[in-house]
N, C-alpha and C positions, 0 to 999 in steps of 0.2 A: 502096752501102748495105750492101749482106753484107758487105764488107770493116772495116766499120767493128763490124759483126757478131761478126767472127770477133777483134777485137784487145783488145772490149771482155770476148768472152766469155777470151781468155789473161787479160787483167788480172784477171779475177775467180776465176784458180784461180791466179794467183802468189799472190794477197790471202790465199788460202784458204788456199793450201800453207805462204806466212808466217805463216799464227795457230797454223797445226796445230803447227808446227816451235816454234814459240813456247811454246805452251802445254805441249809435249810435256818442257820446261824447267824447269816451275812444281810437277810434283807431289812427291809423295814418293815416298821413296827411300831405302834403306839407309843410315845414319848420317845422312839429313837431321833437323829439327827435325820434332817435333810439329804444328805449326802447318801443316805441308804436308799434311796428310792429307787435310784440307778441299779442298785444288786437287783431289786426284784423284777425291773423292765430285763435286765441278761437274763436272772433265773427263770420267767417267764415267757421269756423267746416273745415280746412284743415292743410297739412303737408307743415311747411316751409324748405325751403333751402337756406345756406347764402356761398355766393361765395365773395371772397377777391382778390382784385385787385389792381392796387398800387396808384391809386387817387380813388375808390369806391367799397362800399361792395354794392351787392346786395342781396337782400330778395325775392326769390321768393315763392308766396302762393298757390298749387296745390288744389283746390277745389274741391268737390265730384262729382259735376257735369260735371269735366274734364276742368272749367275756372283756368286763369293763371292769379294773378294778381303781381307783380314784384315793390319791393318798393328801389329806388334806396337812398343811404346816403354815404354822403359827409366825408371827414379826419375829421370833426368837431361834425362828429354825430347826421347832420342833414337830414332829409327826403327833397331830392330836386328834386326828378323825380316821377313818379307812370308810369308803363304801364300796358295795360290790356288786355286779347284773353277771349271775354268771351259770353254765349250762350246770356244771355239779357243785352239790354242796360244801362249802370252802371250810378246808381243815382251819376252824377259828383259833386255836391253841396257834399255830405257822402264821397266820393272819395279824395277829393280836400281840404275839411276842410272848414270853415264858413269866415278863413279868405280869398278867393280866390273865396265866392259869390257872385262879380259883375258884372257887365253888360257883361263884356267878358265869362264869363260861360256862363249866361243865354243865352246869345243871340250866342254864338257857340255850344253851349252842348243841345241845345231843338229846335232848330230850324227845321223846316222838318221832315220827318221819313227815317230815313237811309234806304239805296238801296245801291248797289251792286258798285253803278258806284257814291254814291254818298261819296265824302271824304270831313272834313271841316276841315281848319288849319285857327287858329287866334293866330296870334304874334301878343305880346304886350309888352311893357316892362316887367309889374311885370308877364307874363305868357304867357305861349305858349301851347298849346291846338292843337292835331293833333287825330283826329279821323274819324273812318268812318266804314262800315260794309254792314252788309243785317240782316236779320232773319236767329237767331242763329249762328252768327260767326262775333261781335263785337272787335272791336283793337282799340284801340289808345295810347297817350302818353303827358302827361302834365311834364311842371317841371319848375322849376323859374329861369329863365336865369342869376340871382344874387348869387344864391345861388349852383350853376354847378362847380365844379372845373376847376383853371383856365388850358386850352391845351384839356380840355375834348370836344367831339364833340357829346352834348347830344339829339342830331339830330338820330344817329347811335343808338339809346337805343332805345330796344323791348322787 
């Protein structure tokens, strides 16, 4: 009987670990569509708010934990900013999207253990990456300097 215990309880964390893995797929994302932003207010179990402005709508996502993540999109109805005020350090690979996992993530978004005094900004052409924190009180602000409307100063977005 435990035997059958222990194979029912694996089956119900591959089940678990395939939806997470799944879902982890669906949200938005740097250059995704508008329409994804919705995934990530379900996947993150908060209330969103969309504010209209006359080059960008914002999405921002109020979290139960009291984190702010804010999805900024373009007249074209592209996702081209993300920022974030959040208690733990934000998996920026999930954040960012799988097209935007190169060497400038990894090596600006993992390097060190954020402090107080410590802030990292990596411009690049296809990305700009500006983050920094301590324990329990994370910020930053990515967005693809191609995909920014043009007169917009996406520097100014928190």
């Amino acid at each position: 009987m435990r035997r059958s215990g222990v194979s029912t309880l694996a089956w119900g964390l591959v089940l678990v670990c395939g939806v997470l893995l799944q879902a982890n797929d669906a949200h938005a994302v740097l250059g995704g569509g508008e329409e994804t932003v919705q995934a990530d207010q379900i996947r993150f179990g908060g209330e969103r708010w969309q504010s209209v402005g006359s080059q960008v709508r914002t999405h921002e996502i109020s979290l139960p934990d009291g984190s702010i993540l804010k999805e900024y999109v373009n007249a074209a109805g592209v996702v081209f900013a993300v920022s974030w005020r959040t208690r733990l350090k934000p998996d920026l690979h999930a954040l960012l999207g799988s097209s935007y996992s190169t060497p400038v993530v990894e090596s600006g978004a993992h390097a060190g253990v954020a402090s107080a005094r410590m802030q990292q900004l990596r411009r690049e052409p296809q990305l700009v990456i500006h983050q920094g924190g301590r324990m329990n009180a994370f910020a930053g602000l990515a967005y693809v300097p191609a995909l920014v409307p043009q007169g917009f100063n996406a520097d100014a977005l928190r």
